[in-house]
Phi, psi and omega in degrees: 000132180282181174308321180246064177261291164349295172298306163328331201275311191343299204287280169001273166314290191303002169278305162346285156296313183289340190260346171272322149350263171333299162317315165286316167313296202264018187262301201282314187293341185287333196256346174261006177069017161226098199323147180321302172313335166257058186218155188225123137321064222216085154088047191054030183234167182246172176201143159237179222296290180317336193106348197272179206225141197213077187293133206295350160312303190293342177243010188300299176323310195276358171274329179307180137241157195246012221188143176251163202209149173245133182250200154204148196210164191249127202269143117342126156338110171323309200279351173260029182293158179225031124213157183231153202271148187282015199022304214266342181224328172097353159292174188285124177270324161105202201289125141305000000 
């Protein structure tokens, strides 16, 4: 991998995460009978308004496709990303 694979890779992935994100949301809202908007994301567990709790593990199938499909999403501000990359290995550094 060259110097600039990191960078390459950035937009791409955070495309990613953002439609898998969205997808375990709306995987949680079907099961729980709560729109996406009252549901929070936070540290792999989902919560909707009520309290109840959902580990995005317990939705992954149901968050999957079997199919590509085009969505469209609003990515967040590059500076509000919450991981960064290790510069000397390119491993995951974790949560700022």
């Amino acid at each position: 991998m060259g110097p600039g694979h990191r960078a390459s890779a950035y937009t791409p992935v955070r495309v990613a995460a953002a439609v898998a994100r969205q997808r375990l949301l709306e995987a949680a809202s079907a099961t729980f009978g709560s729109p996406v908007a009252y549901l929070r994301l936070n540290a792999g567990v989902i919560t909707d308004g009520s309290g109840r709790r959902l580990d995005i593990g317990a939705l992954a199938t149901k968050a999957a496709s079997t199919s590509t499909v085009a969505v469209a999403l609003e990515l967040s501000p590059r500076e509000c990303s919450t991981v960064t990359s290790h510069p000397a290995t390119g491993s995951a550094r974790g949560r700022r």
